[in-house]
N, C-alpha and C positions, 0 to 999 in steps of 0.2 A: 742310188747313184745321183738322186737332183739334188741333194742337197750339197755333195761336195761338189759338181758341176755348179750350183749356183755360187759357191764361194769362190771356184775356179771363175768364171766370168767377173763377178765382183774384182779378185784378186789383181785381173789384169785390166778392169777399167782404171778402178786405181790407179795402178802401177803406170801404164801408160801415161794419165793424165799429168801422173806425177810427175815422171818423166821430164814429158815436156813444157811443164812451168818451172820444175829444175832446172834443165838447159838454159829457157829460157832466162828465169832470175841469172843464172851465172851469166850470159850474155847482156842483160843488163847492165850485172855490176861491173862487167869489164868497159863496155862504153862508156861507162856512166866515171869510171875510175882515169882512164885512159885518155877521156876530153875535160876532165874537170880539176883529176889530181888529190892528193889527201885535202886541201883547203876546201874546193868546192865540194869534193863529195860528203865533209864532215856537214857544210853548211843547209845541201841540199837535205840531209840526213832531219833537221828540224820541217821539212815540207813536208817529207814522207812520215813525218810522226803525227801531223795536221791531217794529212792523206787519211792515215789509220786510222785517225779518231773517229772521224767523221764518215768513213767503211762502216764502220764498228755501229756506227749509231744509225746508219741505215737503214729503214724496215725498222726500225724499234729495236731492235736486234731480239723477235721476236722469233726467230729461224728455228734454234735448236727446241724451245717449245710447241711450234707447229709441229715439227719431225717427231714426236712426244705424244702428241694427240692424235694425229691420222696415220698414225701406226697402229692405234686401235680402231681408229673411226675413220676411215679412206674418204676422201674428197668428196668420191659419187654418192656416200650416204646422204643425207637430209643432215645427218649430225657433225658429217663430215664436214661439208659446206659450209654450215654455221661457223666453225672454226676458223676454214680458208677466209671466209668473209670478214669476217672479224679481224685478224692478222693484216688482213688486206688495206681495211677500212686505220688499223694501228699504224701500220707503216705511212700511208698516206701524209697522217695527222702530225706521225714523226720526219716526214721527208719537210713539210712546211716549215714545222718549228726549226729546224737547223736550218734550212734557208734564211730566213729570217736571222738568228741565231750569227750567221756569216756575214751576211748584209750590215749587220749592226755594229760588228766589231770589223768590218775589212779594213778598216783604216790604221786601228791596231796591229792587225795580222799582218797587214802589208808588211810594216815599218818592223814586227816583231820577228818575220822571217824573211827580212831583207831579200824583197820581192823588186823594191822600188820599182820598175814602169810596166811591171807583169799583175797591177791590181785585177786583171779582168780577171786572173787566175782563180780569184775567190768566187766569185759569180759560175765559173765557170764548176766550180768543185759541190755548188749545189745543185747543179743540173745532175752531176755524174752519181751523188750520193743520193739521186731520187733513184738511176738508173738500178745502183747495187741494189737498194732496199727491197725494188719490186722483182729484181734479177732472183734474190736470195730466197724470198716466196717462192719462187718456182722451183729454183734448185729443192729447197724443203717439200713439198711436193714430193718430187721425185723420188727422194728420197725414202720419205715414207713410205713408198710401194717398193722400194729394192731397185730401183730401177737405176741401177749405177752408170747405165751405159748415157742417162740423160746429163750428168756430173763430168762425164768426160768429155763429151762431144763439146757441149759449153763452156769448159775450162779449157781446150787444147783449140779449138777453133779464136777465142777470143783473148787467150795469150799469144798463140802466133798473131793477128792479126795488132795486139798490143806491140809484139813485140817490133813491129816495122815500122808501127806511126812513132816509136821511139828513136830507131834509126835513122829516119828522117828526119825528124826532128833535129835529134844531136847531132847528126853531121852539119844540115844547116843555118841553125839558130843554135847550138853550144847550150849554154847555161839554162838561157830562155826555154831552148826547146826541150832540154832534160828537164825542169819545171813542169812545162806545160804536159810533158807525155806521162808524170807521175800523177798529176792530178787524174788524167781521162784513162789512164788504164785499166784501175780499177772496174769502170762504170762498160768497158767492152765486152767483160765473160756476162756479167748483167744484161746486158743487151743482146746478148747469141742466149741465153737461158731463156729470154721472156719471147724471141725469134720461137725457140724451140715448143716455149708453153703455148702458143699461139697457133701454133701447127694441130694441137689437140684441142678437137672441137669442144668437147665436153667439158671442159675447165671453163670456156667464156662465163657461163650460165653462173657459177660461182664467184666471178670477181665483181662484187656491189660492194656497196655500202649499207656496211650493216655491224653495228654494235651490243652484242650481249653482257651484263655487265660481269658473269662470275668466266663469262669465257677470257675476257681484256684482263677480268684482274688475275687469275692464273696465268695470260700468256705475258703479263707485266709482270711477273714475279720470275718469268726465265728473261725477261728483258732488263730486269736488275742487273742481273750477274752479265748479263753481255755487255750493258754501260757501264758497269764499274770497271771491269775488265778493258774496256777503251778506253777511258780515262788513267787507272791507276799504271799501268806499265808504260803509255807515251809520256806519260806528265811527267814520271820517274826518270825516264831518259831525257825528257828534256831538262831539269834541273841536272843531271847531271854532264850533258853535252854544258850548259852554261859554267858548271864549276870547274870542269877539266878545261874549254878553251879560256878563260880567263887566270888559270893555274899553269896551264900547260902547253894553248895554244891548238888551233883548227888542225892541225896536220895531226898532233895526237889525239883529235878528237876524229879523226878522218881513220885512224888506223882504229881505233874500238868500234867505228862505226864497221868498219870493214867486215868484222868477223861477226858482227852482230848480222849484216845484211846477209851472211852465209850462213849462221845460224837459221835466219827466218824462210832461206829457201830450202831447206831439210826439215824444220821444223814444221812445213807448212802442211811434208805429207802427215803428220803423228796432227795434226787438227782435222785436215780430211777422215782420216780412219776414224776418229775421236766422235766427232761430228755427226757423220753421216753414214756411220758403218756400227762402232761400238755402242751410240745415242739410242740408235730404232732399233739394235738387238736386244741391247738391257733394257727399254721401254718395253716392249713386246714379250717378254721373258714372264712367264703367268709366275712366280717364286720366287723370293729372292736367291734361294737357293740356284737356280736355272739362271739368275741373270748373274752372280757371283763367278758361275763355272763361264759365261760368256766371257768376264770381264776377264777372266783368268787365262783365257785360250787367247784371246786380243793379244793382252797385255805380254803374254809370253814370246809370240813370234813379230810383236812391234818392237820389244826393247833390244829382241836377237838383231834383228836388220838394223837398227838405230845401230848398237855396240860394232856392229862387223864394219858397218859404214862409217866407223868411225878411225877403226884399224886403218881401213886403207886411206882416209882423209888426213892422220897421221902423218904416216910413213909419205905420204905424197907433197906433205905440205907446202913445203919451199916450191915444188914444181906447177903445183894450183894456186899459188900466188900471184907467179908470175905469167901463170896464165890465164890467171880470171881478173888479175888488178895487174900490178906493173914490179919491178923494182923497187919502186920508191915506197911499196906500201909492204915491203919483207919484214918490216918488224913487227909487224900483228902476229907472228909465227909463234910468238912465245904467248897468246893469248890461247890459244887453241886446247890445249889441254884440261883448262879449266873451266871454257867454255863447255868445251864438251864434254865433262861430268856434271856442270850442271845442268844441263840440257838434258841429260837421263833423269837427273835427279826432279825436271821440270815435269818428263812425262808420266812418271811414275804418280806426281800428284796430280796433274790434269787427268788422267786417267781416273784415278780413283771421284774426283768433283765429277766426269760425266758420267760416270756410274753411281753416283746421288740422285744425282739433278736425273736420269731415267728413273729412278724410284722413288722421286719427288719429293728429295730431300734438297731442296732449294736455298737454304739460306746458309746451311753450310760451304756451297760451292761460291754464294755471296760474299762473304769473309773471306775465303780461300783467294778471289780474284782481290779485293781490297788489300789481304796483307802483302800481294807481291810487290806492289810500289810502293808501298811502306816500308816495308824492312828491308826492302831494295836500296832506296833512297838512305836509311839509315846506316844501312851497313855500308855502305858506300862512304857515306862520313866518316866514320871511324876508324877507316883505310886509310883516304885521300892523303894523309898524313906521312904515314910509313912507306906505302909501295907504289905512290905517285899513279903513272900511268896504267900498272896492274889492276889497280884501285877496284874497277867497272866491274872485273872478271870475275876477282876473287868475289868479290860482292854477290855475283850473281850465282857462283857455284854454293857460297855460304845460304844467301837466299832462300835456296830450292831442295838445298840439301834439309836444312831446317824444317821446309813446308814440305818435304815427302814422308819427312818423319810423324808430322805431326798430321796430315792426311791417311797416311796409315794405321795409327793409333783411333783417328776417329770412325773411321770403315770399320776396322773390328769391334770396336765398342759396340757400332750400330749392329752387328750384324753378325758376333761373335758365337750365339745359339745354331746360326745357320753354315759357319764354316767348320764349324766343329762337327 
């Protein structure tokens, strides 16, 4: 009975957490839609792609390789430690460099995302990506011991409390304060996680400064694939928000944003599961045989909820349109379809990259983060042409459908003696 009781608790920290960054993202994008309009929400759409990047490069984006090692070696070992310490001492090294990094180009970024008199914003966004970096240490932590209920408490506690210094915000200062509340929200669940890691005495002893050289260059080789993957998908959007508004104009860069922003709050529970659920069971799995059938039991009841939740987002469209954005953004309704086969066709390969990258096949899920905003961006051009504003969609169902295919083919290559 423990173990389906531990997947039953698991199931519902989840689900909860999810939940309510669900809610909450759809309540975002309805203020965020509602006070700005397709113009500004296309425009703020390049902050938040700034936002991401610099999430992404947090911590080193060393997270998913922590969860990797002290799923065999737990924190309170001596070996364990080494690792947290290490991680620790990487993220540190990494939170400097993008400060710095931001400080040197804010003058750029101001004028390039049409910030004009919101400069502190930049300053401001290297404080918050110290917060995620060290936030996400902990959350990996957690993780590595199963301990799903620490993932919830920090993600539900520090998106509601995001979600109000948003409120605020945009009712009082509009544009400005929808700015300023994209930058600091990210850096709030970070800051209730490192609350939480704080609460546990026993972790103090482990956070120094300390660099082992084959421990940094294994957890830099899962920090590869987390920086490419920040860079290639925002960079990809952002050339292509510049091609459509200068083709097509903010308001139909405001409607592809739209269904993108509703993608990413569905999509965020299939990174959660991916991450921190699917990452330390296939790590953990002494066979590949054992982590195959993991990936297999995941992958089965993640695509079933994704597919059913898609039926009813369907059939409801028009009426979640106008209740999570407004009238004026109902023609995104004909994107929906294509988003959302490519969004299966997305999990299907991200699944399979963190079921590598647990059996430390690393450079493959490298590539795999690299071709998305490559063939994204290409495919994209070779649209823009014919189906105008479709362009973004098709692009991205073409995209994934491609890379599930060819993620597939290279999982069984790898590992073809052992499914058979």
């Amino acid at each position: 009975m423990g173990i389906p009781l531990a997947k039953l608790r698991a199931g519902i920290h989840f689900a909860s957490a999810t939940l309510v960054k669900t809610v909450a993202g759809l309540i975002v994008i309805k203020l965020l839609a509602m006070k700005l309009g397709p113009d500004g929400f296309g425009q703020l759409g390049q902050l938040m792609t700034l936002v991401a990047i610099t999430s992404m490069f947090a911590g080193g984006g060393v997270a998913n390789g922590l969860i990797k090692a002290l799923a065999k070696t737990p924190v309170t070992t001596p070996e364990g430690a080494s690792w947290f310490s290490t991680a620790f001492t990487i993220a540190t090294l990494f939170a400097l460099l993008v400060a710095v990094g931001l400080s040197v180009f804010s003058g750029v970024l101001v004028d390039r995302l049409m910030l004009g008199g919101l400069a502190f914003l930049v300053g401001l966004l290297a404080i918050s990506q110290t917060i995620v970096g060290y936030g996400s240490l902990a959350q990996s932590e957690a993780s590595s011991r199963g301990e799903t209920s620490f993932y919830a408490k920090a993600n539900i506690i520090g998106t509601v409390i995001g979600l109000v210094v948003l409120f605020v915000a945009v009712s009082y200062f509009g544009f400005a304060g929808a700015a300023f509340s994209i930058v600091v929200m990210p850096s709030l669940v970070g800051l209730v996680a490192l609350v939480l890691m704080f609460k546990r005495v026993d972790i103090f002893r482990h956070v120094k400064f300390s660099l082992e050289a084959h421990k940094a260059k294994w957890l830099l080789s899962f920090s590869m694939i987390t920086l490419v993957g920040a860079l290639s998908i925002p960079l990809a959007q952002i050339i292509i928000r510049d091609v459509m508004a200068q083709r097509l104009g903010w308001s139909q860069v405001g409607l592809w944003q739209g269904v993108v922003k509703l993608s990413d709050v569905y999509m965020q529970f299939v990174g959660v599961v991916l991450a921190n659920y699917a990452l330390p069971r296939c790590a953990a799995a002494k066979t590949d045989r054992a982590s195959g059938a993991e990936l297999a039991n995941i992958m089965c009841w993640l695509l079933a909820t994704l597919t059913l939740g898609f039926f009813v987002l369907y059939f409801m469209k028009e009426m979640i349109i106008q209740l999570v954005f407004s009238d004026a953004f109902m023609g995104m309704s004909d994107y929906f379809i294509p988003q959302m086969i490519g969004d299966i066709f997305r999990t299907i390969a991200a699944g399979i990259s963190f079921a590598l990258m647990a059996r430390g096949i690393v450079k493959i899920s490298m590539v795999f983060e690299l071709l998305q905003g490559i063939v994204l961006v290409l495919v994209f051009y070779a649209l823009i042409d014919r189906f105008a504003g479709m362009a973004p969609v098709y692009a991205h169902l073409t995209t994934y459908g491609l890379l599930a295919v060819v993620m597939s083919v290279i999982y069984w290559l790898k590992f073809r003696r052992v499914v058979k």
